[in-house]
C-alpha positions as CSV (number, residue, x, y, z in Angstrom):
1,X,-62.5,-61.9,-3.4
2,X,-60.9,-58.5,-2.0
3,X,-57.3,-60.3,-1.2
4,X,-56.9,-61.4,-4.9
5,X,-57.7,-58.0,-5.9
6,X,-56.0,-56.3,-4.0
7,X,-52.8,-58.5,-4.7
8,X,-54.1,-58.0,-8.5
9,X,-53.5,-53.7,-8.0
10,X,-50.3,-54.6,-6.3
11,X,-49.0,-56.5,-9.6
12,X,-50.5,-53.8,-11.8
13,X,-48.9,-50.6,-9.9
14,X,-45.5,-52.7,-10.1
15,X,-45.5,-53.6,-13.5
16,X,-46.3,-50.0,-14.2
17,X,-44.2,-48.6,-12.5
18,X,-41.2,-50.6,-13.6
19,X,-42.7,-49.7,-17.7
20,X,-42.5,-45.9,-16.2
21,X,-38.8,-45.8,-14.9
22,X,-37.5,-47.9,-18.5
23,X,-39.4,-45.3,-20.6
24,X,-38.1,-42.6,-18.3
25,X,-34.5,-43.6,-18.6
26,X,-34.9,-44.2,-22.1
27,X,-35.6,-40.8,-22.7
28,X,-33.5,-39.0,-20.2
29,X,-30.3,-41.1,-21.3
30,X,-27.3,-39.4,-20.9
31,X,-25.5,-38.6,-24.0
32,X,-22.1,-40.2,-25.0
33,X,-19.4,-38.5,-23.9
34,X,-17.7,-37.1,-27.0
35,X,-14.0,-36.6,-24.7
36,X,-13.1,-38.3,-22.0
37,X,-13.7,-35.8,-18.4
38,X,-10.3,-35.9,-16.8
39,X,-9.8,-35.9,-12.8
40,X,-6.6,-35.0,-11.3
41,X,-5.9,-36.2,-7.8
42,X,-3.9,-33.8,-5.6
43,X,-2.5,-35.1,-3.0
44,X,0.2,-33.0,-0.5
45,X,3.9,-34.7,0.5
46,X,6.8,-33.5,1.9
47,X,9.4,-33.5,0.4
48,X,12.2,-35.8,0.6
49,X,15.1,-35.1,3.2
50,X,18.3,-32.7,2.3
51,X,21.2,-33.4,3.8
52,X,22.5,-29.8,5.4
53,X,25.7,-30.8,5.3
54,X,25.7,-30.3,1.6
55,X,24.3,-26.9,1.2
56,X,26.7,-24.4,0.2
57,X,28.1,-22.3,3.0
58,X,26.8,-18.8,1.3
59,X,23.4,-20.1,0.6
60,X,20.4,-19.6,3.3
61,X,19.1,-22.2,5.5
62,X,15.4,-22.8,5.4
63,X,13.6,-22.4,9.1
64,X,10.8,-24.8,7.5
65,X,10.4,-27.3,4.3
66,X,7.5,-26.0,2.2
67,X,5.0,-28.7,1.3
68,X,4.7,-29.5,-2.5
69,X,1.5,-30.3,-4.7
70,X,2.0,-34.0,-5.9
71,X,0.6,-34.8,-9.0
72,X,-0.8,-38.4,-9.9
73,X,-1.4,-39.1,-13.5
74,X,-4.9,-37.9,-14.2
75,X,-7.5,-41.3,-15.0
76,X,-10.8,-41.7,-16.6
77,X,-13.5,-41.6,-14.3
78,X,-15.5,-45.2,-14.1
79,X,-18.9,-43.9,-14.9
80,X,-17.6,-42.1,-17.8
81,X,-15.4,-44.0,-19.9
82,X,-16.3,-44.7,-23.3
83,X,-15.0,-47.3,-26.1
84,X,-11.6,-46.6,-27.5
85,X,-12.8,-46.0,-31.1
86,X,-15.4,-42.7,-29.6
87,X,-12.2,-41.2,-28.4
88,X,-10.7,-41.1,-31.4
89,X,-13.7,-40.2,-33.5
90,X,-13.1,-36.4,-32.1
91,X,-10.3,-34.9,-31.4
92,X,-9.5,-34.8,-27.7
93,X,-9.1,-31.4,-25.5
94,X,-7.4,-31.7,-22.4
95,X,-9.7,-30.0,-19.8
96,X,-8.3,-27.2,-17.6
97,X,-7.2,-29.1,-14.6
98,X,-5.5,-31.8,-16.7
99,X,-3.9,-28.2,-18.4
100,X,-2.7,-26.8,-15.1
101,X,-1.3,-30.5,-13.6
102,X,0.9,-30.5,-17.2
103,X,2.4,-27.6,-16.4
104,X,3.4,-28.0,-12.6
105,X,6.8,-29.8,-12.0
106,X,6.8,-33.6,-11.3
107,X,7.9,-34.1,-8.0
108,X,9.2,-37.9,-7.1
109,X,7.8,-39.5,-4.3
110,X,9.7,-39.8,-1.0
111,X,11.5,-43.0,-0.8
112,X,10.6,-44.9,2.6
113,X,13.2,-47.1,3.6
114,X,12.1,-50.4,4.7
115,X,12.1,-51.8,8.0
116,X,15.6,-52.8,9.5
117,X,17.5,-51.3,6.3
118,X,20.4,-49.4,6.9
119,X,20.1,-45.6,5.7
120,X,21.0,-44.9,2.3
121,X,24.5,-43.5,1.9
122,X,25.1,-40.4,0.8
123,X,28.0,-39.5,-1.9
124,X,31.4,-38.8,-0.2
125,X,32.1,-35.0,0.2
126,X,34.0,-32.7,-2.0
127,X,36.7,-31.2,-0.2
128,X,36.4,-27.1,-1.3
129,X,38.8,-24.7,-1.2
130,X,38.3,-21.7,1.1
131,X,38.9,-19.4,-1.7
132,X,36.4,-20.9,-4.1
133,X,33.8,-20.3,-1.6
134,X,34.5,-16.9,-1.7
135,X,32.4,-14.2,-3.8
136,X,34.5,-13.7,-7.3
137,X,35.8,-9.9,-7.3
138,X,35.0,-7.3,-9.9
139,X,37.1,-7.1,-12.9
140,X,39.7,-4.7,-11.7
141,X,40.0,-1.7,-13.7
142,X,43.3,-0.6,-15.6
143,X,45.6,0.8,-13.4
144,X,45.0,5.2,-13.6
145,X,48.9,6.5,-14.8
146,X,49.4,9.8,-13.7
147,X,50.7,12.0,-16.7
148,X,54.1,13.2,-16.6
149,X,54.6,17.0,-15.8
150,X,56.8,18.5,-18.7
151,X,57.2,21.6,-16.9
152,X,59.6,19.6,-14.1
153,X,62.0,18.4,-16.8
154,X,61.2,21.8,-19.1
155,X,64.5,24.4,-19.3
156,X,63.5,27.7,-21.0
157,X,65.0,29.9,-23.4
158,X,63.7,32.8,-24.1
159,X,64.2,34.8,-27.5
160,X,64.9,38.1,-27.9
161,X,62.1,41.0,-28.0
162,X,60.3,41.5,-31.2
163,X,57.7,43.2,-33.2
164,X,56.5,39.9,-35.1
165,X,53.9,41.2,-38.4
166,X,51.3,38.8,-39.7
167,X,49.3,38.2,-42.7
168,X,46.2,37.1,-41.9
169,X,43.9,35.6,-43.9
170,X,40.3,33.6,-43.1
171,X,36.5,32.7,-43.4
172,X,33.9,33.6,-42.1
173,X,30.1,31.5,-42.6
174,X,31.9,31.0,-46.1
175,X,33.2,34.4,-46.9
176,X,37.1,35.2,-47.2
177,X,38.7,38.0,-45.6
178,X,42.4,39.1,-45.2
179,X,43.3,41.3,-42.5
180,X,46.9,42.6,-41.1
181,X,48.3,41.4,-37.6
182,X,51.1,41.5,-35.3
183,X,52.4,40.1,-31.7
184,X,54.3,42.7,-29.8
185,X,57.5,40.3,-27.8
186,X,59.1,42.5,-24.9
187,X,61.1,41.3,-21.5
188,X,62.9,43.0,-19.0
189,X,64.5,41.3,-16.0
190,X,61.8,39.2,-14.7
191,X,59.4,40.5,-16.5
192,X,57.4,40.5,-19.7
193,X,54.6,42.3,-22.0
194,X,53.1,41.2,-24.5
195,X,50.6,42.2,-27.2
196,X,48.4,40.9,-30.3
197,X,46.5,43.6,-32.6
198,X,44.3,42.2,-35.4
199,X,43.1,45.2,-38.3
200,X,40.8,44.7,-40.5
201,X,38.9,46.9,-42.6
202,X,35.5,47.7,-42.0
203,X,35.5,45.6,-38.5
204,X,38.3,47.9,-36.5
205,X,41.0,46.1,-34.0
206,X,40.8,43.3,-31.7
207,X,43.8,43.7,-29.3
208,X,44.8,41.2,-26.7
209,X,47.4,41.8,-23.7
210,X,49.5,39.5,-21.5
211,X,51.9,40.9,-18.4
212,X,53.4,39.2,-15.7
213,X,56.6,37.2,-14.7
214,X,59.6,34.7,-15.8
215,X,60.0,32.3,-13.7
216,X,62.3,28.9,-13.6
217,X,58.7,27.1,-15.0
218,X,58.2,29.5,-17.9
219,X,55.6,32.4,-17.9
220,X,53.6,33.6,-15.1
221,X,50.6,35.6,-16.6
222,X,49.3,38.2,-13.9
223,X,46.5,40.1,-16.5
224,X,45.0,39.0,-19.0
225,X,42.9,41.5,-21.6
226,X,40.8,41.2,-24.8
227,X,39.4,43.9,-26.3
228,X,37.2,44.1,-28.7
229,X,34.8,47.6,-28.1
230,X,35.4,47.2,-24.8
231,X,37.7,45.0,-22.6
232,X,37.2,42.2,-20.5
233,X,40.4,40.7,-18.2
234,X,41.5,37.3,-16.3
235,X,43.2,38.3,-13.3
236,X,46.1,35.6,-11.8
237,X,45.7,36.1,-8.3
238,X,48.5,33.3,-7.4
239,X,48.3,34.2,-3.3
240,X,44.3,33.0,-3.4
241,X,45.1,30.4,-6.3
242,X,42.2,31.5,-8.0
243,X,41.6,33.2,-11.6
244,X,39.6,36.0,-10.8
245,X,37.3,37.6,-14.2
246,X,36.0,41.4,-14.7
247,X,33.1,39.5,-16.8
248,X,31.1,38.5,-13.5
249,X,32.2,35.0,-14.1
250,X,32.6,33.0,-11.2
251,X,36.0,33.0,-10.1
252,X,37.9,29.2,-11.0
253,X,41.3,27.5,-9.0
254,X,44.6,28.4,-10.7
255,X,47.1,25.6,-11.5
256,X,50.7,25.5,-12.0
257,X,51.5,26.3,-15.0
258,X,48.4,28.1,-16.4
259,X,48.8,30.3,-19.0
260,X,46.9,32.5,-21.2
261,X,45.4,32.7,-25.0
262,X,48.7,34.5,-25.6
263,X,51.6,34.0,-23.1
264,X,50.7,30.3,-24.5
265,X,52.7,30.6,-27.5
266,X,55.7,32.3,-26.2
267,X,55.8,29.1,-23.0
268,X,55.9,26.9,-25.7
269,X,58.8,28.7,-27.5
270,X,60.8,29.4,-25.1
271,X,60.5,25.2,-23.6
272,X,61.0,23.6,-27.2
273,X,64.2,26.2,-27.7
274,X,65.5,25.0,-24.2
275,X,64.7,21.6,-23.7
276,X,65.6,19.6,-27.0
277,X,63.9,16.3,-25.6
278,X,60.4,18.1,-25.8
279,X,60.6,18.7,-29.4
280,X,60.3,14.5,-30.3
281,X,57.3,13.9,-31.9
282,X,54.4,12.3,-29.7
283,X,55.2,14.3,-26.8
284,X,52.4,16.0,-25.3
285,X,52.4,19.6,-23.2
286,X,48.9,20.0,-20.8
287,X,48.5,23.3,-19.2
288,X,45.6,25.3,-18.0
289,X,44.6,28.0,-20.9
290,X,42.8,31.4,-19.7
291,X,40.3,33.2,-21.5
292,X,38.7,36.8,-20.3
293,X,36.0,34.5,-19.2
294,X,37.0,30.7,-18.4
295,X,39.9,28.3,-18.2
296,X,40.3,25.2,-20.0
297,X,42.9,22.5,-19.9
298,X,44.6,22.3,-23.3
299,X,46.9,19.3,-24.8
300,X,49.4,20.1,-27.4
301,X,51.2,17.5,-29.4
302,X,54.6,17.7,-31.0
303,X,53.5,16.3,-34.8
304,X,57.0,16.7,-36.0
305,X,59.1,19.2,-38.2
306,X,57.5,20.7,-41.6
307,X,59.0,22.9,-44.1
308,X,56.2,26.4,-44.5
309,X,55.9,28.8,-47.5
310,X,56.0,31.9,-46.2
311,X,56.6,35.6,-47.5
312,X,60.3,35.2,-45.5
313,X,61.2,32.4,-47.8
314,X,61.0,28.3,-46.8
315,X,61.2,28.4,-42.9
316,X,61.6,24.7,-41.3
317,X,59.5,24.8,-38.4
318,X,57.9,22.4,-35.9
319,X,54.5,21.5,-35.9
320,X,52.5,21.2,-32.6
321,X,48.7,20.4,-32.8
322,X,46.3,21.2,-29.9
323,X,43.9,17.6,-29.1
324,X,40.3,18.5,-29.2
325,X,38.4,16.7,-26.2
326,X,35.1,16.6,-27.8
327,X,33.4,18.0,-31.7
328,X,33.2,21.3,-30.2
329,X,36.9,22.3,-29.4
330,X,38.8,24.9,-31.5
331,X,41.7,22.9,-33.5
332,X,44.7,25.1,-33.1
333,X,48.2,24.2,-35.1
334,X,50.9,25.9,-34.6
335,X,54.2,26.3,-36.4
336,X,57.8,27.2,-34.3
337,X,60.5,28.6,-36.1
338,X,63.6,27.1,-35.0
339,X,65.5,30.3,-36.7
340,X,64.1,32.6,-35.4
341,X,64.0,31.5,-31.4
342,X,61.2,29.2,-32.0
343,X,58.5,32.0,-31.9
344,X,55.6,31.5,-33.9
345,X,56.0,31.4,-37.8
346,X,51.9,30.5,-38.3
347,X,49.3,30.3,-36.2
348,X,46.0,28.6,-37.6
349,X,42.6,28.2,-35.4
350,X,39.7,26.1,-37.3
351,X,36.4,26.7,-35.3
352,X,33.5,23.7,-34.9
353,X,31.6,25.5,-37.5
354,X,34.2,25.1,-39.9
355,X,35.8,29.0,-40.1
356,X,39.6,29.1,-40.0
357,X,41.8,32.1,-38.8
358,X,45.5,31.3,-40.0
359,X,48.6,34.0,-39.8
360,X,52.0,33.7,-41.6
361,X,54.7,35.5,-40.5
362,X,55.8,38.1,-42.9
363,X,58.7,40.4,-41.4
364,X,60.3,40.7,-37.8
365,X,61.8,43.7,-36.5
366,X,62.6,45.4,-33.1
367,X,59.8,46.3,-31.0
């Protein structure tokens, strides 16, 4: 009687238990799987072999091939597949790894050559020409042409001493002013003097000097003075080659050639009355220009001949125009008389800011 029952509690612990685990797996079913969980396998191969033969001469040679990730087209796991027409039902998301293995570069797979195969062969080689190997040079800049020196073909011709007088008329921030001038023209052997007074009324006079040399390259300014209250000076100390200034300036090299805000016009003068190939238009004249407080290198261009209105009557002149550099540079025009030795018939400086100082000769007379 006990062996029956016991084998009886046997059967019924079975059968309950196996009722236990359906019910339990009933309600502990996994839920469908709304997208499908995508594994990426990552497996590690070197890459295939590089002939060295082939690498360009001016590239670097690797010690060591690096290894690169392979990726293998991502599958749907076994336990987790579902029916084509769930995947469809919602829109599908690739997950993050199946993100990051879209974005890394395929790599092929090494080829393995079979057994008792002959090596592939590679393509014949290119022949190269030394020179395309080498690096390609810089566009070469345009070659730097040194400017021609007027003063080595320049004869001069100077004209005779005179007491030059000036009307003078300009503005000032807008407001019009007339004033009486004059240039003071004297020489003497191998030297010269030379001296510019501006009166106006109200304001007193400006006076500026110029003494020094003639020389077979024109002028050669010693002093310099401008004064206006009180005078300031450029001194041409040619044995130091350096301008030296009252003005506690810094003292600046001397070129050949330099002249100053006045000997300038007389240089000019006395070149275009001796050397008839300067006065073409186009041609430039450069020279060093002197203030009582800096130097400056100054272009003037020969603009051609023009016909003024002046209280001596019609005078046909020649026009030369000074190049400004930059916005800021005085424009300075100046008109030669070819009648009168080629010394200045009108003078006109234009400031940045717009005021204009101009004198018209009016008379000449002995100094």
């Amino acid at each position: 009687m006990h062996l029956p029952l016991t084998w009886a509690l046997v059967l019924l612990v079975i059968v309950l238990h196996g009722l236990g685990l359906q019910t339990l797996s009933t309600s502990m079913a996994w839920p469908r799987m709304s997208e499908p969980t995508l594994v990426a396998h990552v497996r590690l191969s070197a890459p295939a072999p590089v002939a060295t033969d082939l690498i360009p001469l001016f590239a670097p040679r690797q010690t060591s091939a690096p290894k690169v990730a392979k990726v293998v087209a991502p599958t749907l796991s076994a336990n987790n597949a579902t029916a084509p027409s769930d995947v469809t039902d919602t829109p599908t998301r690739p997950s993050t790894t199946q993100a990051d293995a879209a974005t890394r570069p395929s790599v092929p797979e090494p080829v393995t050559p079979a057994a008792n195969s002959a090596p592939p062969s590679l393509p014949a080689e290119t022949p190269i020409a030394a020179e395309s190997l080498a690096p390609t040079p810089p566009p070469s800049a345009p070659p730097v042409v040194a400017p021609v020196s007027w003063l080595g073909k320049a004869q001069f011709v100077w004209p005779m001493p005179a007491l030059l007088q000036f009307d003078l008329s300009g503005t000032s921030k807008g407001v019009r002013y007339t004033a009486n001038a004059s240039i003071r023209w004297q020489h003497q052997d191998n030297n010269y003097q030379l001296r510019h007074d501006i009166q106006a009324f109200l304001f007193g006079t400006r006076s500026q000097t110029s003494a020094g040399q003639l020389d077979a390259a024109g002028l050669l300014p010693t002093r310099f003075g401008d004064q206006f209250r009180q005078e300031q000076a450029a001194h041409f100390d040619r044995t130091k080659g350096l301008l030296i200034y009252s003005a506690n300036t810094p003292s600046q090299p001397l070129e050949e050639g330099a002249q100053d805000r006045l000997s300038l016009f007389f240089q000019m003068a006395g070149a275009m009355a001796g050397t008839p190939s300067l006065r073409s238009a186009g041609q430039q004249l450069s020279m060093q220009v002197v203030s009582a407080k800096q130097a400056e290198a100054w272009t003037f261009k020969v603009m051609g001949s023009d016909t003024l209105s002046t209280p001596l009557g019609a005078l046909d002149s020649l026009h030369l125009h000074r190049v400004p550099r930059n916005d800021y540079d005085q424009k300075i025009d100046i008109w030669l008389s070819p009648a009168h030795g080629y010394v200045p018939a009108r003078i006109r400086i234009t400031q940045a800011n717009g005021d204009v100082i101009e004198e018209t000769l009016k008379s000449l007379g002995k100094p």
